[in-house]
Backbone as CSV, one residue per row, in Angstrom:
resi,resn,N_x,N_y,N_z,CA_x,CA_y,CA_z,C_x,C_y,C_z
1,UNK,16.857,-52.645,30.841,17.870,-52.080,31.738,17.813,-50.554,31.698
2,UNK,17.617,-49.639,32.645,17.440,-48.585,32.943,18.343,-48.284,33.813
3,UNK,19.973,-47.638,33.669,20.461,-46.987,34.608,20.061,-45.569,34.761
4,UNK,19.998,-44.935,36.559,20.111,-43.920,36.324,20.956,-42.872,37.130
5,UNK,21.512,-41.946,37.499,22.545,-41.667,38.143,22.401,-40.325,38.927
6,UNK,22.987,-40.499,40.039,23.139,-40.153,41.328,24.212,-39.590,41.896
7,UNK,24.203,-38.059,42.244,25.076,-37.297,42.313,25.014,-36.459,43.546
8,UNK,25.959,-35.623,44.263,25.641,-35.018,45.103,25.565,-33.252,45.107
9,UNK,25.131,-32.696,45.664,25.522,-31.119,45.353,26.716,-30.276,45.493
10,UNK,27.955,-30.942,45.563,29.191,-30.798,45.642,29.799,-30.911,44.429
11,UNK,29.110,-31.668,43.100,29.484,-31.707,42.074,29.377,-30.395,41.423
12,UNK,28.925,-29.879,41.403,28.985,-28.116,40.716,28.233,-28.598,39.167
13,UNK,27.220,-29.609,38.704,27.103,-29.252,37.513,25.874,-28.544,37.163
14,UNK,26.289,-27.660,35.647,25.062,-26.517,35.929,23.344,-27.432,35.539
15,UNK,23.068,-26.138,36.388,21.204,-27.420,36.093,20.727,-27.673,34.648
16,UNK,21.338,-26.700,33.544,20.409,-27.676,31.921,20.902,-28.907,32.230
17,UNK,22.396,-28.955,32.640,22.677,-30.426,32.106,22.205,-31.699,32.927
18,UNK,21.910,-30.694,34.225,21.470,-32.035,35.169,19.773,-32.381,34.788
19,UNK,19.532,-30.982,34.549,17.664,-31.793,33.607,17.810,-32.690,32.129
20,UNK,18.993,-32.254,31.696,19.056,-33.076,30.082,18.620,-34.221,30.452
21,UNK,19.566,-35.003,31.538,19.713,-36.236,31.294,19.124,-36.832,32.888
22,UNK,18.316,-35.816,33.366,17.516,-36.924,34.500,18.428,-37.182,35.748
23,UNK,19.875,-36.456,35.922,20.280,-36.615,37.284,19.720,-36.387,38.354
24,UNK,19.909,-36.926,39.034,19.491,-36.791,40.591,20.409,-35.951,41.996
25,UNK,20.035,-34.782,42.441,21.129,-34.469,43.104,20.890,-34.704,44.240
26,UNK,21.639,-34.828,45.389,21.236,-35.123,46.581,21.681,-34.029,47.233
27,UNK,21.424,-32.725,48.225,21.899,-31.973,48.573,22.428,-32.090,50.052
28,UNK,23.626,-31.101,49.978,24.332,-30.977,51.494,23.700,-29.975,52.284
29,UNK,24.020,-29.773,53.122,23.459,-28.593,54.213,24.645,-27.520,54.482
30,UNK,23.895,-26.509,54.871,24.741,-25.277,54.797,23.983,-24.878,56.447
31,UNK,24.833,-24.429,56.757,24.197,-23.778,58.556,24.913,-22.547,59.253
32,UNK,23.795,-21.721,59.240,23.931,-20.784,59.568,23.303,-20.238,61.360
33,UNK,24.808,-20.690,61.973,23.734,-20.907,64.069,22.835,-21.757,63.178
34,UNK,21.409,-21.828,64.204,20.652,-22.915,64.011,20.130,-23.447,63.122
35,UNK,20.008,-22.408,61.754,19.221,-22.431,60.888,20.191,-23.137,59.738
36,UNK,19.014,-24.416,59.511,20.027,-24.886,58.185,19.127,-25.166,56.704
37,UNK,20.596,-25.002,55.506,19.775,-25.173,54.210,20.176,-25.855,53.615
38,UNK,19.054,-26.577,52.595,19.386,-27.386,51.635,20.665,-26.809,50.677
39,UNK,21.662,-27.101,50.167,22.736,-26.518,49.378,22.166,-26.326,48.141
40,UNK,21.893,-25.371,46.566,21.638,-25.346,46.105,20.133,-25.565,45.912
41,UNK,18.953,-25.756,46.918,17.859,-25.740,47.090,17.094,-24.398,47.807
42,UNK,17.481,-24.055,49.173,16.963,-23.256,49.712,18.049,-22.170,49.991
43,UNK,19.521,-21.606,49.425,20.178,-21.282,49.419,20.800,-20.521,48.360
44,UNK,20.685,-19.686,48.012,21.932,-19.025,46.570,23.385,-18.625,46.460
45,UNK,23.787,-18.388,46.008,25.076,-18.079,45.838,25.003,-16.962,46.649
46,UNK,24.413,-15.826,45.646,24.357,-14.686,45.898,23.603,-14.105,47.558
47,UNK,23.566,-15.058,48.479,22.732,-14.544,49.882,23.839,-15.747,50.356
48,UNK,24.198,-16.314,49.858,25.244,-16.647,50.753,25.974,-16.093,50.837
49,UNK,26.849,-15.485,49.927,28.183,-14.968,49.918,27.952,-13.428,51.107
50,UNK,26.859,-13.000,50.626,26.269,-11.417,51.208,26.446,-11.637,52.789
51,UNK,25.638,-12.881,53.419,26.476,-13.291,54.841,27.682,-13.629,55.381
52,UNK,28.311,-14.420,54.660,29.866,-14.873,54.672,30.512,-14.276,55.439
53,UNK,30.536,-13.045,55.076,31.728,-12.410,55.771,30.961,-11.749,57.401
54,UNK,30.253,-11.513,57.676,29.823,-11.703,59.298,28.403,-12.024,59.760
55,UNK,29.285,-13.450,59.134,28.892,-14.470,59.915,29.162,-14.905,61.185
56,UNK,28.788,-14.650,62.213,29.268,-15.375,63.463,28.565,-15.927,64.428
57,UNK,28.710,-17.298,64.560,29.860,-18.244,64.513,30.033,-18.166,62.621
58,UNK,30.898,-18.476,62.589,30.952,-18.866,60.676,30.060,-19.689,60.589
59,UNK,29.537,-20.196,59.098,28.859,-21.199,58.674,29.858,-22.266,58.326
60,UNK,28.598,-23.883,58.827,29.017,-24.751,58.655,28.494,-25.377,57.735
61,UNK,29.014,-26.942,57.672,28.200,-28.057,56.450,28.039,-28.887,57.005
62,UNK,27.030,-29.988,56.282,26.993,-31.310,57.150,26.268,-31.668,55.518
63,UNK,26.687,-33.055,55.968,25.928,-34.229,54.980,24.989,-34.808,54.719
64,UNK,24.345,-35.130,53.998,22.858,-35.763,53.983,22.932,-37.008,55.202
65,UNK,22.103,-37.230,56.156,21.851,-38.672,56.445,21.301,-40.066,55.421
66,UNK,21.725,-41.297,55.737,21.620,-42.040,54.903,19.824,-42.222,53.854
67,UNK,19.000,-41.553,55.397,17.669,-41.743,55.021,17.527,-40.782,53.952
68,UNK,17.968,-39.739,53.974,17.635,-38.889,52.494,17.829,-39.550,51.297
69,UNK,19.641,-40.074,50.952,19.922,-40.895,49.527,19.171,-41.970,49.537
70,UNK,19.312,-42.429,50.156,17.576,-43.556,50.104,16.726,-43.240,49.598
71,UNK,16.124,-42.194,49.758,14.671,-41.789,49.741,14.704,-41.234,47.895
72,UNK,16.353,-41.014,47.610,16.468,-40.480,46.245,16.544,-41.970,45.318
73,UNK,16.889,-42.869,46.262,16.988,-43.800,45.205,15.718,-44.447,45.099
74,UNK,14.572,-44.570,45.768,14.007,-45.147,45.732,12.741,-44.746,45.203
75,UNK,12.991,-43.411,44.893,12.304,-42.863,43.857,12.473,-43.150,42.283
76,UNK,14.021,-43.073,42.340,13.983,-43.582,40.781,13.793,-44.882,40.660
77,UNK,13.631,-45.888,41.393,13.782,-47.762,41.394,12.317,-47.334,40.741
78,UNK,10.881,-46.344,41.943,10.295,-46.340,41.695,9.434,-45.947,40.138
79,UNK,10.242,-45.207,39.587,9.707,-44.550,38.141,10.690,-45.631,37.238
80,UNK,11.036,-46.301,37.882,11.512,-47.244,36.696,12.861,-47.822,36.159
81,UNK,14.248,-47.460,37.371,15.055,-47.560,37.168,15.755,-48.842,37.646
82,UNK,16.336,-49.845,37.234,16.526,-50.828,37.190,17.983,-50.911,38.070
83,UNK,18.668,-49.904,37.563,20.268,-49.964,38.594,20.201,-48.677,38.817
84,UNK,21.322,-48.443,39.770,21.940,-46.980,39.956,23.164,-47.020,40.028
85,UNK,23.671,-45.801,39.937,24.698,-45.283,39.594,25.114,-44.096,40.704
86,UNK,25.486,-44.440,41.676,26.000,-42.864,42.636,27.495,-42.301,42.748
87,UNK,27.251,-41.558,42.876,29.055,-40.824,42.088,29.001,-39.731,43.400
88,UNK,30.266,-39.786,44.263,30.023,-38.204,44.994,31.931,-37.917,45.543
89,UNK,31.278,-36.753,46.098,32.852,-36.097,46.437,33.614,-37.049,46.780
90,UNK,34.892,-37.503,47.014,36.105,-37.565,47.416,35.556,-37.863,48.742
91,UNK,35.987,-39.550,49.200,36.190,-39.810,50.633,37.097,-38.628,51.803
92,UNK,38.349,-38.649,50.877,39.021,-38.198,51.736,38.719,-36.279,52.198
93,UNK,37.357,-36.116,51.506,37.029,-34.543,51.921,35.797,-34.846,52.683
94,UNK,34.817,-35.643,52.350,33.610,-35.453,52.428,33.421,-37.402,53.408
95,UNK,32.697,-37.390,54.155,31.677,-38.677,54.524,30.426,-39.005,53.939
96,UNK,30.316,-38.599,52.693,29.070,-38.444,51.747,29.207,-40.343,50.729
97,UNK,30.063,-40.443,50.920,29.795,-41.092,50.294,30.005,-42.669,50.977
98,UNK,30.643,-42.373,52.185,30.189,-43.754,53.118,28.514,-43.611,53.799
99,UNK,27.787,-42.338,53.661,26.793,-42.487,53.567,25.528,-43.128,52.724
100,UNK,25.989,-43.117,51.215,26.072,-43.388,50.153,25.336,-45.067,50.019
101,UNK,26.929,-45.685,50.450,26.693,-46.671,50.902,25.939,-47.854,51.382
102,UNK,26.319,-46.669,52.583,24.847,-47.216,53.834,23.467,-47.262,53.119
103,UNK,23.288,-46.264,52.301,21.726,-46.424,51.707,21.749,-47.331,50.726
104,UNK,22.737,-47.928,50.531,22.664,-48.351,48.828,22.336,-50.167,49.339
105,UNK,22.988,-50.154,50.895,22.789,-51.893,50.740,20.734,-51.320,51.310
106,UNK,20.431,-50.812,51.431,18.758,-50.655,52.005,18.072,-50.665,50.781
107,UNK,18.805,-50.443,50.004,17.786,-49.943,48.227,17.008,-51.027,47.964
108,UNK,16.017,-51.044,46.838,15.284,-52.288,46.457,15.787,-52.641,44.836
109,UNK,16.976,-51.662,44.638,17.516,-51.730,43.188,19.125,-51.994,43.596
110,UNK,19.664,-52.652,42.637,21.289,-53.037,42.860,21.388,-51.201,42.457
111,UNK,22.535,-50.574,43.760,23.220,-49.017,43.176,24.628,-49.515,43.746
112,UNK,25.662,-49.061,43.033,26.924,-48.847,42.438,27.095,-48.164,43.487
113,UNK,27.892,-47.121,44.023,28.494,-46.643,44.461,30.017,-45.967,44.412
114,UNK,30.177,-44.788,43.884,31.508,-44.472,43.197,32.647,-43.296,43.734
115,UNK,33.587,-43.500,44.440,34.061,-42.416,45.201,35.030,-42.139,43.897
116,UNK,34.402,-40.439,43.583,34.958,-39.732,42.322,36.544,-39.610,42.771
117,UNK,36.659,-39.358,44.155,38.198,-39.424,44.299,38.520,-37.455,44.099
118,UNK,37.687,-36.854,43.468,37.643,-35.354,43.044,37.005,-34.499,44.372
119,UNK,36.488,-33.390,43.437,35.890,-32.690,43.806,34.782,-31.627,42.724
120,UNK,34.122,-31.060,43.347,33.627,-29.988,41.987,33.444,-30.196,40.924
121,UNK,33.824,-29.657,39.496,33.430,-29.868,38.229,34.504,-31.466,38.030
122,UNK,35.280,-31.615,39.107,35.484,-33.087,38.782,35.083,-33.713,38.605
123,UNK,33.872,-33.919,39.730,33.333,-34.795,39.863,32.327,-34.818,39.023
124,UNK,31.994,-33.480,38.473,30.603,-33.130,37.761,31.357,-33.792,36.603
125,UNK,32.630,-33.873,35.520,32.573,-34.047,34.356,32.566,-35.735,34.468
126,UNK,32.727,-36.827,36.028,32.504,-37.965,35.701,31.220,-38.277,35.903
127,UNK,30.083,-37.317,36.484,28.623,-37.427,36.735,28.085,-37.491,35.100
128,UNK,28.746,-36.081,34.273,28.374,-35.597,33.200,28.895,-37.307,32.062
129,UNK,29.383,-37.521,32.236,29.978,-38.608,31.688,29.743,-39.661,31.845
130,UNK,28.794,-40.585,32.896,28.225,-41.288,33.334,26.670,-41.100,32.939
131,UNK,26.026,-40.462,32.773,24.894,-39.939,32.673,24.445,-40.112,31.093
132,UNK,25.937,-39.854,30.401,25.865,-39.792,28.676,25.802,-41.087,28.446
133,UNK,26.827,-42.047,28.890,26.927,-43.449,28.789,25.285,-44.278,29.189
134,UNK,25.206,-43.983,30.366,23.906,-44.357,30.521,22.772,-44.303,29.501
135,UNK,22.187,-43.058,29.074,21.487,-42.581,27.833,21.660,-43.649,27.004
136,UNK,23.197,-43.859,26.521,23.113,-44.821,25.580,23.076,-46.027,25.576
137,UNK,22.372,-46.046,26.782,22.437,-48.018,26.873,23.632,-48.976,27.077
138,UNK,24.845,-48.234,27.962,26.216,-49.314,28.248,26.034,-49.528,29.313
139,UNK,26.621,-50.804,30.172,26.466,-51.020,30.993,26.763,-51.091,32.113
140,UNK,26.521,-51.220,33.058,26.785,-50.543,34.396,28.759,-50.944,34.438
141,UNK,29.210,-51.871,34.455,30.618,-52.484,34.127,31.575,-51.436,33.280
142,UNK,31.113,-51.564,32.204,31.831,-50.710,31.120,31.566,-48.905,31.485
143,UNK,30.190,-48.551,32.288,30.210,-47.275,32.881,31.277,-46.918,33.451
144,UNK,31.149,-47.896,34.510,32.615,-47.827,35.839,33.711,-47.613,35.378
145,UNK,34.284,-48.246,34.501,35.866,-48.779,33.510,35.655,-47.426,33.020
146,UNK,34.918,-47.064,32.179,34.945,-45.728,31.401,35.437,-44.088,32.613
147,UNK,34.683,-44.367,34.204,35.044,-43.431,35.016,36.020,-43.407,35.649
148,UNK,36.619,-44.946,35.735,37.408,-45.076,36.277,38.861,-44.328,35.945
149,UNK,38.560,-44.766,34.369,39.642,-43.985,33.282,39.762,-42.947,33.103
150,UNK,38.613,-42.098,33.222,38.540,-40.731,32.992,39.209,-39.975,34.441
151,UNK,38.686,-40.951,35.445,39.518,-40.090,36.855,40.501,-40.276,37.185
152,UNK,41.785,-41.042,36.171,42.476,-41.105,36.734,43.656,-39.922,35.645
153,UNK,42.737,-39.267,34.613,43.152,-38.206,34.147,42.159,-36.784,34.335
154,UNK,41.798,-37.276,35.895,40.875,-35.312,36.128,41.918,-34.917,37.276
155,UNK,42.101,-33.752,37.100,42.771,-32.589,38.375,41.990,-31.318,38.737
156,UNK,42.071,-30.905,39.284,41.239,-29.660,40.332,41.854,-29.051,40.779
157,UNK,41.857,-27.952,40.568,43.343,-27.104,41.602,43.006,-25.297,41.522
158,UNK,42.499,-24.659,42.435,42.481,-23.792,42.911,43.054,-22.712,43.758
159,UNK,43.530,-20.973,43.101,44.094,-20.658,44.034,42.944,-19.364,45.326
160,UNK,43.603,-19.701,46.452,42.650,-19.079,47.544,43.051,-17.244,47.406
161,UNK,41.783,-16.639,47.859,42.295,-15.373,47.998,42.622,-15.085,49.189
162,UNK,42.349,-15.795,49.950,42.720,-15.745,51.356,42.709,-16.293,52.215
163,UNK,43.288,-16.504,53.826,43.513,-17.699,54.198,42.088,-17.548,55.762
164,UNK,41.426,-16.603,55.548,40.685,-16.269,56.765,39.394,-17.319,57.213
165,UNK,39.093,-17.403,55.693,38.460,-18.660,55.807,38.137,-20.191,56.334
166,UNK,39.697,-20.272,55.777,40.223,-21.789,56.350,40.154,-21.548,57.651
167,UNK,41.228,-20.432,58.160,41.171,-20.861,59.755,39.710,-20.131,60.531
168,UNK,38.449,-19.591,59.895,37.367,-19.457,60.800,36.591,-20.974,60.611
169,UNK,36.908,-21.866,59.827,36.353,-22.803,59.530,36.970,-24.364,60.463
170,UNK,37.897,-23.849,60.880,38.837,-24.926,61.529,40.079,-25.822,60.427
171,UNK,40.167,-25.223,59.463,41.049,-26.188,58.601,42.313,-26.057,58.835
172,UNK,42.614,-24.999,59.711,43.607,-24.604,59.874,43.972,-23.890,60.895
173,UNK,45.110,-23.793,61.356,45.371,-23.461,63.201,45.682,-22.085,63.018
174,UNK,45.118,-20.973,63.674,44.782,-19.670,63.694,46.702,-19.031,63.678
175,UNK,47.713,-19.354,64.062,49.059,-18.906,63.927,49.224,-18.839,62.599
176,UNK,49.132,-19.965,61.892,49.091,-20.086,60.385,48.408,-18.790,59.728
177,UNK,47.342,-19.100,59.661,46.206,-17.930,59.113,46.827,-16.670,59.346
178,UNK,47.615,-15.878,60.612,48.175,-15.087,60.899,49.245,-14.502,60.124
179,UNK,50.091,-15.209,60.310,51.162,-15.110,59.488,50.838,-15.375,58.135
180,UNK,49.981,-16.136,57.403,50.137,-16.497,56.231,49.045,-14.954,55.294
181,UNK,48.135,-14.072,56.389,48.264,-12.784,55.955,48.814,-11.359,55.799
182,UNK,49.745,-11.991,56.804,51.065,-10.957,57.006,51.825,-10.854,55.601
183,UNK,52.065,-12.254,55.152,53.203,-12.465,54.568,52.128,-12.631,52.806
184,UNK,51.206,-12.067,52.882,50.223,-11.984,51.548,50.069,-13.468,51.034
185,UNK,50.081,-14.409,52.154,49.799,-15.499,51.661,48.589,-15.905,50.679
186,UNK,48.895,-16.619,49.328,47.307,-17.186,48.812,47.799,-18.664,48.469
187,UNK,47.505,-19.224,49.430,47.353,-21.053,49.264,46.727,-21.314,47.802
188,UNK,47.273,-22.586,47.320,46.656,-22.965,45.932,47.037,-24.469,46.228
189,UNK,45.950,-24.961,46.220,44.619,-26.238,46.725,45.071,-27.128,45.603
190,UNK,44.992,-28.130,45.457,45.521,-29.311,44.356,44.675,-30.350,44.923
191,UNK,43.956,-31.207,44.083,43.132,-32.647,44.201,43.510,-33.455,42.928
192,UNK,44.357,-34.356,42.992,44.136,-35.476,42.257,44.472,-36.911,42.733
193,UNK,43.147,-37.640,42.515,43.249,-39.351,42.807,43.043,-39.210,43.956
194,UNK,42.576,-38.532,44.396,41.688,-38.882,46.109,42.346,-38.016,47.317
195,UNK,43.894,-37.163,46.634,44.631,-36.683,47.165,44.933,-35.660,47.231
196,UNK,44.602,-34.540,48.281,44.527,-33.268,48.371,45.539,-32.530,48.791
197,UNK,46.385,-31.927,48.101,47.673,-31.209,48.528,47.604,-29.895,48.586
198,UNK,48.505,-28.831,49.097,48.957,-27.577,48.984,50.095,-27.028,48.857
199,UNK,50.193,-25.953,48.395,51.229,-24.805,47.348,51.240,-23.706,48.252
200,UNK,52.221,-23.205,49.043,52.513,-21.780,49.055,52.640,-20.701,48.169
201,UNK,51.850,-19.883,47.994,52.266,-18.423,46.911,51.949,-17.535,47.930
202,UNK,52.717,-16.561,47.100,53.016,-15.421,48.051,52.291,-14.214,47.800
203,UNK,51.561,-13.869,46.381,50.635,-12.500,45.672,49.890,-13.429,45.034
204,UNK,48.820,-12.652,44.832,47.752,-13.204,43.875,48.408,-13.151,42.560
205,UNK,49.182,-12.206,42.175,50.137,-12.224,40.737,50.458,-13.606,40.605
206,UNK,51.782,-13.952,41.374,52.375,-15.403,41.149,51.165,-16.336,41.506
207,UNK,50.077,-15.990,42.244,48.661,-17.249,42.103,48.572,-17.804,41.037
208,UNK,48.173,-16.343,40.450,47.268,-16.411,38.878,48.881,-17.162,37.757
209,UNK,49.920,-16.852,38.169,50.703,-17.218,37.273,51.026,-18.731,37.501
210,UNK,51.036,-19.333,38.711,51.360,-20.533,39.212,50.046,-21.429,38.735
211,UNK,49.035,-21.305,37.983,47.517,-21.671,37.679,47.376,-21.885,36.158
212,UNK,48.471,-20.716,35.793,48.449,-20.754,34.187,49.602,-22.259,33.758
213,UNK,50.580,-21.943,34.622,51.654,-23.042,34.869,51.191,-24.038,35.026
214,UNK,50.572,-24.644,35.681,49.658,-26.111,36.010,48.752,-26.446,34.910
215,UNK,48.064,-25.351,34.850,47.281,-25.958,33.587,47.859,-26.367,31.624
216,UNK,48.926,-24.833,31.434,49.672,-25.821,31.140,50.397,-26.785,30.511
217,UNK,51.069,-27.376,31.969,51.586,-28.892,32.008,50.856,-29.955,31.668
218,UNK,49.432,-29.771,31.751,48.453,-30.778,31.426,48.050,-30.491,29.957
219,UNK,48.111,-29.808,29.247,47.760,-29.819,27.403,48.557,-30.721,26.660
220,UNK,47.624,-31.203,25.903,45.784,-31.066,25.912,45.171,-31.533,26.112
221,UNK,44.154,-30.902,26.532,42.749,-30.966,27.256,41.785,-31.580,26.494
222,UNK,41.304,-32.485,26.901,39.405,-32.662,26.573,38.703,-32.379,26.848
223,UNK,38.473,-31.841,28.791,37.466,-31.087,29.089,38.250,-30.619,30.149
224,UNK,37.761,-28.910,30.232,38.214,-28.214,31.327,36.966,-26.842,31.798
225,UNK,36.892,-26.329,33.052,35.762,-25.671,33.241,36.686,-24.593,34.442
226,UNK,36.621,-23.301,34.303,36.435,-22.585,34.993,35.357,-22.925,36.394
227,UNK,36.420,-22.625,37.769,36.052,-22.437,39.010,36.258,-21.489,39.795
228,UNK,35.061,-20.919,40.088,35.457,-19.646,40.925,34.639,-19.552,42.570
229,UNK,34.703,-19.168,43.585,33.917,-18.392,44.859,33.093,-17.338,44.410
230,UNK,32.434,-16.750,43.543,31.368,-15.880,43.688,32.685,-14.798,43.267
231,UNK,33.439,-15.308,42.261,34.612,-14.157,41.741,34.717,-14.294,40.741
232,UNK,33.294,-13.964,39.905,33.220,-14.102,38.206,33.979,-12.978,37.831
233,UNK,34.352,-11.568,37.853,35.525,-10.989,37.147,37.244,-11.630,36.681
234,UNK,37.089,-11.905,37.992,38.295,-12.626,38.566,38.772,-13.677,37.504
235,UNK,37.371,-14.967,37.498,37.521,-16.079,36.557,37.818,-15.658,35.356
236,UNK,37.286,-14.237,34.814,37.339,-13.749,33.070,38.790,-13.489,32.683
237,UNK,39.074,-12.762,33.577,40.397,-12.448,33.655,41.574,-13.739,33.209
238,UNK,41.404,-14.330,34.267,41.957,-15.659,34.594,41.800,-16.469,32.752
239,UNK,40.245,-16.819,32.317,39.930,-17.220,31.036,40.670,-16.540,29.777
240,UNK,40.885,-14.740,30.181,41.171,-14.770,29.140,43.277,-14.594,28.627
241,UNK,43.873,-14.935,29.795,44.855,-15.249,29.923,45.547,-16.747,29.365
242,UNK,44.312,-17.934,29.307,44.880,-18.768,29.009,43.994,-19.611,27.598
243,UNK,43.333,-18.915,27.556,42.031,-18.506,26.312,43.264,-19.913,24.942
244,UNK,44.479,-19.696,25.078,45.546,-20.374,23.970,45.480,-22.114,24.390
245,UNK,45.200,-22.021,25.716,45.479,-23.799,25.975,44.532,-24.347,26.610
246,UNK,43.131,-23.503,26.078,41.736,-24.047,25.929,41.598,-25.352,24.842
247,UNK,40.641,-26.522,24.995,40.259,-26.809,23.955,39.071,-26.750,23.299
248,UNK,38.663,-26.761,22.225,37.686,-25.354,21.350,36.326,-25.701,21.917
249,UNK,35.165,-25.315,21.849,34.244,-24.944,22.625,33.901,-23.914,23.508
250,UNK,32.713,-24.232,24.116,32.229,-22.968,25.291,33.197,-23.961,26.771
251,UNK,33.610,-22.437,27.035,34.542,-22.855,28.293,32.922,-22.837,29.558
252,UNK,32.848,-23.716,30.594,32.223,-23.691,31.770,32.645,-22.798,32.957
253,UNK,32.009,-21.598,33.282,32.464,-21.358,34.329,31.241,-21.461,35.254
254,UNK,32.156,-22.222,36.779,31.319,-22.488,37.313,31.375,-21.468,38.916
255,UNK,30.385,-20.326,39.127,30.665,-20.611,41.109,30.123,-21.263,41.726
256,UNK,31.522,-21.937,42.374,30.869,-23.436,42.851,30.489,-23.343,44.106
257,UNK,30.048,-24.246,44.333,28.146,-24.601,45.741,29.452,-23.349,46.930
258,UNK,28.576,-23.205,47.726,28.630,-22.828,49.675,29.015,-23.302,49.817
259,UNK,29.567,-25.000,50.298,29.934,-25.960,50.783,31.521,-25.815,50.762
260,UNK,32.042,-25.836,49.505,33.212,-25.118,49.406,33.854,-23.388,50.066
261,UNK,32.639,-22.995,49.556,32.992,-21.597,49.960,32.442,-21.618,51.517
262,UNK,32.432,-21.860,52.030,32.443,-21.861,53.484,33.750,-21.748,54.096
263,UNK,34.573,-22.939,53.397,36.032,-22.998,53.970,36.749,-22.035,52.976
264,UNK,36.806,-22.241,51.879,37.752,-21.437,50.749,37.629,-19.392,51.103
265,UNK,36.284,-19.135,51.147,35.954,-17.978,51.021,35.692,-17.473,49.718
266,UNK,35.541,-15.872,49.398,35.035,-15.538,48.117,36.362,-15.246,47.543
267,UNK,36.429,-14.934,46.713,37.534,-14.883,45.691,38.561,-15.683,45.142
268,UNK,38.408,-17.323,45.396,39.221,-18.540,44.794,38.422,-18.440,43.626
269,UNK,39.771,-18.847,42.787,39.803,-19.417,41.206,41.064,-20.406,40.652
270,UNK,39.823,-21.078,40.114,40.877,-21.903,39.381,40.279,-23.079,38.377
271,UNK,40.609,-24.349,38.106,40.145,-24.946,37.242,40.205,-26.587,37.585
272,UNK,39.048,-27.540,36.793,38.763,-28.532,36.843,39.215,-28.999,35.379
273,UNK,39.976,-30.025,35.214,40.078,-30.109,33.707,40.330,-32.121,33.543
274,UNK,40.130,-32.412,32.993,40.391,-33.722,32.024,41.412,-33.674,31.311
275,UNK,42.479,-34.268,31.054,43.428,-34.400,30.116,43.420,-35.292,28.956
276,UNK,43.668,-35.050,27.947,43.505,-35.639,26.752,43.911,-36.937,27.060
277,UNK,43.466,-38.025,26.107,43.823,-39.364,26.205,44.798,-39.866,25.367
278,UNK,46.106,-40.208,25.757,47.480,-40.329,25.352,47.265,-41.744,23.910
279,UNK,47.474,-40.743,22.802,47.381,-42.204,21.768,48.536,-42.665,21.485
């Protein structure tokens, strides 16, 4: 029995860990007018962000077609993998993973299929966590049960630096966006269990303070990772404010894929974390 596991580029996890253990990423597209890129393949952070801001039309995303995750799984059936394991964003953000799907009944190997219900290093710490289990030989059943459990103690929650984004992106109706920079609006983004909410704040002050507050309510932690837009000062800052309701280790900071920052823009921060398991 050889599981092996299947992730998308929306997960944010950094590449040692995705070579440790043999993940597979499947990438999204990033589009810029006609020209489009693999997410994390033909694309960087750093030349994305440098366009971002005039860009026009803005940049968009789109999803793998089914024939690509196919083509990923059937590479590993081919080197030897007996099941799979696919894990990807949150139905309710992404169609990635009813794509997913679709490839998985075409496979020539039984693959799983797992809507993380997250986002980002969410999703990355049940990829990261799936991937370990695997290694050790458990089985596809007891994998699931194990993610299942773990996601129903991950949260994600980010605050925006600004709202210009959302509405060049369509997430939001241009009156909003208006007013909500008049009035120094910074939205702060919440995902947990498949369910994506929002927070009014009014300064990046009460952001950063409404972030320390959330996180927290959730101690203690088992795993938590710094998230930022291409606003690594920002994140340090942020780290070393709450540096007390860390749990011990190297903290992750991640800037996470284009895909996000397309809609969010540059300067969101915030955090992905796991909550301890209640004995």
């Amino acid at each position: 029995m050889t599981i092996k596991v299947v992730t998308d580029s929306t997960c944010d996890l950094p590449e040692e860990i995705i070579a440790e253990y043999g993940i597979t990423v499947v990438p999204l597209y990033i589009n810029f007018g006609n020209q489009s890129y693999l997410d994390g393949v033909e694309l960087s952070r750093k030349e994305f962000y440098e366009r971002l801001p005039d860009s026009d039309p803005p940049p968009t995303t789109a999803i793998p077609g089914p024939q690509m995750v196919l083509q990923a799984y059937e590479k590993l059936a081919a080197e030897g993998a007996t099941e799979i394991l696919s894990i990807h964003i949150s139905v309710s953000l992404s169609g990635t993973v009813n794509v997913a799907r679709l490839a998985a009944q075409e496979a020539s190997v039984p693959v799983t299929v797992l809507d993380s219900g997250t986002l980002s290093m969410g999703t990355g710490f049940l990829v990261w966590t799936a991937a370990e289990a695997a290694a050790e030989g458990r089985p596809m059943d007891e994998i699931v049960a194990l993610l299942e459990e773990q996601g129903s103690r991950t949260r994600v929650f980010a605050a925006l630096d600004t709202l210009e984004f959302l509405r060049r992106s369509g997430r939001m109706n241009r009156v909003m966006a208006a007013l909500g920079g008049w009035l120094q609006m910074k939205p702060l983004l919440k995902m947990y269990d498949g369910n994506p909410t929002a927070e009014k704040v009014r300064t990046t002050e009460h952001a950063t303070n409404r972030l320390i507050s959330l996180l927290s309510d959730l101690v203690p932690l088992e795993k938590v990772a710094l998230v930022h837009t291409h606003a690594l000062d920002r994140a340090e800052e942020l780290r070393q404010k709450v540096q007390h309701l860390l749990p011990e280790g190297e903290l992750l900071s991640v800037d996470i894929t284009p895909v996000f920052g397309t809609h969010l823009g540059p300067g969101a921060v915030g955090f992905a974390c796991v909550t301890a398991r209640e004995e």
